[in-house]
N, C-alpha and C positions, 0 to 999 in steps of 0.2 A: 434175412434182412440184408439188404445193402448198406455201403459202411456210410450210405446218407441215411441213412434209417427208413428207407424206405422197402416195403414189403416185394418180394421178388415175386409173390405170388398174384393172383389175380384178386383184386379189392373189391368186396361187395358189402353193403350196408343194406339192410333192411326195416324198417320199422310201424308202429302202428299210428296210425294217422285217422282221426276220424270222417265216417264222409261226410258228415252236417259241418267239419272245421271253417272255418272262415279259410281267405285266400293268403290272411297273415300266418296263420297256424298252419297251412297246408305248405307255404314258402318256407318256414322257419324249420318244418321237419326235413324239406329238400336239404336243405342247407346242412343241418346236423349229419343225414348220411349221405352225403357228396363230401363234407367235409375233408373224410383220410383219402380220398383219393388224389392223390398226390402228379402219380400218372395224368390223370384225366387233368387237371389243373394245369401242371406240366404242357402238356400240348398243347391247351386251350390259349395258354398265356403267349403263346409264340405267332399264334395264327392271325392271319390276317381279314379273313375271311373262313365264315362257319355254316357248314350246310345242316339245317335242322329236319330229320324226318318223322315228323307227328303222324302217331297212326289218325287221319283225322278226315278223309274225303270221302264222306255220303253224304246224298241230299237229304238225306232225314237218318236217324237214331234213336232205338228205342233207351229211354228215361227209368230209372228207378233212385226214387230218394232223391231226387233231383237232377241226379246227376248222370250225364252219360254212360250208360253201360255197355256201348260198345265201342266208342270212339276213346281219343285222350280228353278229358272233360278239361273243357275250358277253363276252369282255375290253376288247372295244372299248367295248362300250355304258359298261362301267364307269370304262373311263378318260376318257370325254366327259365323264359326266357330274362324274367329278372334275376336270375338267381347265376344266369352264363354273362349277362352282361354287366352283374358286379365285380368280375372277374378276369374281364375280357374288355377290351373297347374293338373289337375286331369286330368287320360288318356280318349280320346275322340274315341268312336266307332260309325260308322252307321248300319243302321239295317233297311234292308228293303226285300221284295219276290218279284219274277220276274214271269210270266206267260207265256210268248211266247217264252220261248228256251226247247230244246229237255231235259226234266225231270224237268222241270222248276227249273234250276239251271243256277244262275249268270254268266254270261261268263267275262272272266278278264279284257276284252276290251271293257267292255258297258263308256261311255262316263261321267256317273258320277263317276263308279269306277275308272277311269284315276283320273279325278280331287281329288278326296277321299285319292287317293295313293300319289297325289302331295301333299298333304295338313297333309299329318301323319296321317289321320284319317284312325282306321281299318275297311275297311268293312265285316259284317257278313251278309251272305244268311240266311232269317230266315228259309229258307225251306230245307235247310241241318244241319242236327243232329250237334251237341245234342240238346235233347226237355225236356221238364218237364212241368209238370200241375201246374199249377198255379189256386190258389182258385178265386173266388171276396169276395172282403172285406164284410164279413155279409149278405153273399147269393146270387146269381147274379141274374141279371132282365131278363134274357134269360135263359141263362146255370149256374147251380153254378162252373164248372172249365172248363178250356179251356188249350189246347197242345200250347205251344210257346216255341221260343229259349230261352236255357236256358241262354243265357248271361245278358238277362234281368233281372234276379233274382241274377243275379252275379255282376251287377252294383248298384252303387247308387242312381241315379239321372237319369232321362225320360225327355226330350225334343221332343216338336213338333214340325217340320215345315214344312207349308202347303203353297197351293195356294190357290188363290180365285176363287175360278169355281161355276157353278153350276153341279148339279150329276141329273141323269132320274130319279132314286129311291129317294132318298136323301133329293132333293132339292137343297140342299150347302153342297158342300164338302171342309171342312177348317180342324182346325186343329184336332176333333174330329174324323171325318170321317178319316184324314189321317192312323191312327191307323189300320183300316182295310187291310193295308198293315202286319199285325203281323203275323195272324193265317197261318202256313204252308199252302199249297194250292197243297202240289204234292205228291203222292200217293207212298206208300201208307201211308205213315204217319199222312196227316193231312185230312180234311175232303175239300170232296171238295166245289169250292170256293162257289158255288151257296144254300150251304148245309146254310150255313150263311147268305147269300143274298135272301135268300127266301123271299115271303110276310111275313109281322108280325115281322117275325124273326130279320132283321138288324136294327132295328128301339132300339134291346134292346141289341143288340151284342155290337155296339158302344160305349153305357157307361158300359158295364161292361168290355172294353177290356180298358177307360178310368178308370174305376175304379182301374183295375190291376196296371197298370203303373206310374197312378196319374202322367203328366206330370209338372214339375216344372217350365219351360218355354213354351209357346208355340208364334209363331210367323207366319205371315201368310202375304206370297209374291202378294201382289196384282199391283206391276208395272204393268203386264201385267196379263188378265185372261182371262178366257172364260164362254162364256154364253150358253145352249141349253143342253149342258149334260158335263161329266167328260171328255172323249174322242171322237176327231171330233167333238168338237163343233165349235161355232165361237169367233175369239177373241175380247176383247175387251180390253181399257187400261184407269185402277181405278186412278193410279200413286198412290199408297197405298201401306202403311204398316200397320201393327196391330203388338203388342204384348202383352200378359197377363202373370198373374201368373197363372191362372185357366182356365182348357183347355172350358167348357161351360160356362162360361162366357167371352171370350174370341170371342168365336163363335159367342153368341149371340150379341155382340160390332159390328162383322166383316157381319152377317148377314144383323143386322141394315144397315150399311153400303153400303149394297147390294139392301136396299130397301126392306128389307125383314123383316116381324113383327117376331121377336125373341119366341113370345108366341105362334104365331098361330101352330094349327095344322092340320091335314087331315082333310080333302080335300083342305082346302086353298093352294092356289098358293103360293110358289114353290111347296108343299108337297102332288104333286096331287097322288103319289102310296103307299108310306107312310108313318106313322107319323112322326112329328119331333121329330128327338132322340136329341135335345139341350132337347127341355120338356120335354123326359121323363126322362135324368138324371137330371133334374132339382127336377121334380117330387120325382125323386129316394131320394134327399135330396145332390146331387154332383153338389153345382154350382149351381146358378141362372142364369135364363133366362131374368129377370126382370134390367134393363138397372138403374134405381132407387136403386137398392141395390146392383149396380157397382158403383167405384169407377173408370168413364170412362173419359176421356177427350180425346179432338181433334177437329182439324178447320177446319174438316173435314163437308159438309155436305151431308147427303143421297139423291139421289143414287150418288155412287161414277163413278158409269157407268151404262151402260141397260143391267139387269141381268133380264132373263124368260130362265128357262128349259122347256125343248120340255117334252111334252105329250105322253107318246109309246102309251098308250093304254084309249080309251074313259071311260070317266066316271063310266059308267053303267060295262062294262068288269071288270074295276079296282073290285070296288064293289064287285062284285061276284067272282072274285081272290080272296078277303082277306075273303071272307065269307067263300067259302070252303076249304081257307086253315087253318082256325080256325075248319070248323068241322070234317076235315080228323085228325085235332089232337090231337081231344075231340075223335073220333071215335077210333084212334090208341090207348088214352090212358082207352078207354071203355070196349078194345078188346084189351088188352095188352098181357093177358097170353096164348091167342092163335096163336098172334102175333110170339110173343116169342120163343112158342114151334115148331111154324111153320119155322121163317127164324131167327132164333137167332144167330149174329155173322154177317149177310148179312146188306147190305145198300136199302130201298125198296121205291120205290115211291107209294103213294097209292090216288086213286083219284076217286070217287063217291063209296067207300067201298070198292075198291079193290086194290090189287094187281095188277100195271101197267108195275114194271121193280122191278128187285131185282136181285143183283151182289154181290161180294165181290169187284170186281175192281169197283170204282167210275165210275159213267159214264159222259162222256165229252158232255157239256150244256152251251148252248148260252143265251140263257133265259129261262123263264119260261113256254112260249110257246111248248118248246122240247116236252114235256110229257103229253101235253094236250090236244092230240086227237082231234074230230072234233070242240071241242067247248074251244074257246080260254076262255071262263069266268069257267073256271073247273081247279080249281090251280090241279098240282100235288106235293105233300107233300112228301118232303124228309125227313127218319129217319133211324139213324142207332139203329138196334133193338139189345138192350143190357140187358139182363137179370137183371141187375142190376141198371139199369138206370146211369150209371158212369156218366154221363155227366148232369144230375139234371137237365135238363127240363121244364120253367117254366110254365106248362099246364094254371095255373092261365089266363096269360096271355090270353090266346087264350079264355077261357070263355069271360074277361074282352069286348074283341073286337067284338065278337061275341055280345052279349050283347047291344053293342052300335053299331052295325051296324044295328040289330034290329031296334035300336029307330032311 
């Protein structure tokens, strides 16, 4: 403790909350575990402006018990945002990207922006301009900058709120993951989505797009959730909340929760395609994974329900995905300046040495499978080939994996 009696470690509360609760009872347990969070208050109370990211942009969502099971359920949204601006008189904006409407732009009638515009809060499409590059703090674990809305850099204070799911890639999608909702995704401005969601790649995008933002609250709706993947999976109901000051340790609380060892990593279950990005910003020095050097409580115990994500691809496939998409990247960065001279300015998929696709328009990809020809264990490896490398690359990595897939 600090000699303000505040905890050095990372603050997390959890507790049970029912999903039939009303919106008063659903607010009043917010409240009870936001409470010790002193931090999170702390920054809240200075800011003058608050970016909120609700896991919360599809045109439709599957329902169980009423209640959203894969989105932030609307009670929720509305008791945050009462529950930050009891606290707060600082202006409140949402910030989230949409994928399935014509240029992948927000339409005015999607069902959280109604609620959003009830509530005063402004929402901002993060995939309509303006953008600016933003660094990570002391190098990134993937990329050193990344394109995001600028409004982010124009507020004070980062908030998360997630659901409790599990994700096919991921494992758990909570309040870390949520984030991946930031990076533009619509052409031609941001890169496309799968450019980040590659093998290797999202495993290190997530803390460094956590790093950017450093969220001060984070809070993760687990009333209702779902189990097998992020979307169409099945529901199930935790009657849960969590809330931290720190968004990986926070995760790691909400994973425990789930049933899920917070340390483990690839191949272990959930993390069967790849690693767990709680470990590696953990690793990175952002947050602990480690439940002992949280400052967690709750009468809660694990599993809060049966949480197992589905498996896309066996074992041995995965395997050989993450192998060759470590040495198309070692290969791309061996063969850089012929790369270069060759499609400099182009986007190029490249997959046993070669040139498989290369465009200026992003090409439209459903998984990883799109570009891998007859043999589904042959990643194809997307890069935008930049003379200059703007976007910092962290090839390390891909030695790092490669190396321990070896062993």
């Amino acid at each position: 403790m600090t000699a303000a009696g505040v905890s050095t470690r990372p603050v997390v509360r959890a507790s049970r909350c029912d999903h039939q609760a009303t919106e008063e009872q659903i607010f009043e347990t917010l409240q009870a575990i936001t409470e010790p969070l002193d931090r999170s208050w702390e920054r809240l109370s200075r800011a003058r402006r608050v970016i909120i990211k609700f896991n919360m942009m599809q045109p439709d969502t599957q329902v169980i018990a009423g209640r959203r099971q894969e989105l932030v359920d609307e009670a929720v949204i509305r008791a945050v945002v009462r529950l930050i601006r009891q606290r707060t008189d600082a202006t409140l904006a949402a910030l989230d990207t949409v994928l399935h409407t014509p240029g992948h732009l927000t339409p005015a009638d999607y069902p959280n922006t109604r609620v959003l515009a009830e509530l005063g809060v402004e929402f901002i499409d993060a995939n309509a301009p303006p953008h600016r590059i933003y660094e990570v703090p002391g190098s990134g674990n993937m990329f050193d900058r990344y394109l995001l809305h600028a409004a982010i850099g124009e507020s004070d204070e980062f908030v998360s709120v997630a659901k409790m799911k599990n994700h096919s890639f991921m494992g758990v999608t909570l309040s870390m993951k949520n984030l991946f909702g930031l990076p533009p995704s619509n052409q031609p401005i941001g890169r496309v989505r799968h450019y980040f969601h590659h093998a290797i790649r999202l495993s290190y995008v997530l803390p460094d797009l956590a790093m950017i933002t450093d969220p001060c609250l984070n809070i993760i709706d687990g009333l209702v959730g779902q189990q097998g993947r992020e979307w169409r999976g099945r529901g199930v109901i935790p009657n849960t909340l969590v809330a931290g000051d720190q968004t990986t340790a926070t995760d790691a609380c909400a994973a425990h929760l789930m049933g899920v060892d917070p340390t483990s990593d690839w191949p272990t279950p959930p993390f069967h395609r790849d690693r767990n990005h709680l470990l590696v910003a953990a690793e990175r020095g952002y947050g602990t994974v480690h439940l002992d050097q949280i400052d967690f409580a709750t009468e809660l115990q694990p599993p809060v329900a049966e949480f197992e994500n589905d498996q896309v691809d066996p074992p041995h496939i995965m395997h050989s995905i993450r192998r060759t998409a470590c040495e198309q990247a070692l290969f791309y960065q061996q063969n850089r300046d012929r790369l270069v001279s060759d499609y400099v300015g182009q986007l190029i998929a490249l997959r046993q040495g070669e040139v498989v696709w290369k465009g200026t328009e992003q090409p439209t990809l459903t998984g990883h499978s799109d570009l891998a020809g007859d043999d589904p264990g042959q990643a194809a490896w997307l890069k935008v080939v930049d003379g200059d490398e703007t976007e910092g690359e962290a090839f390390g990595v891909y030695e790092k994996q490669l190396a321990r897939l070896a062993g």
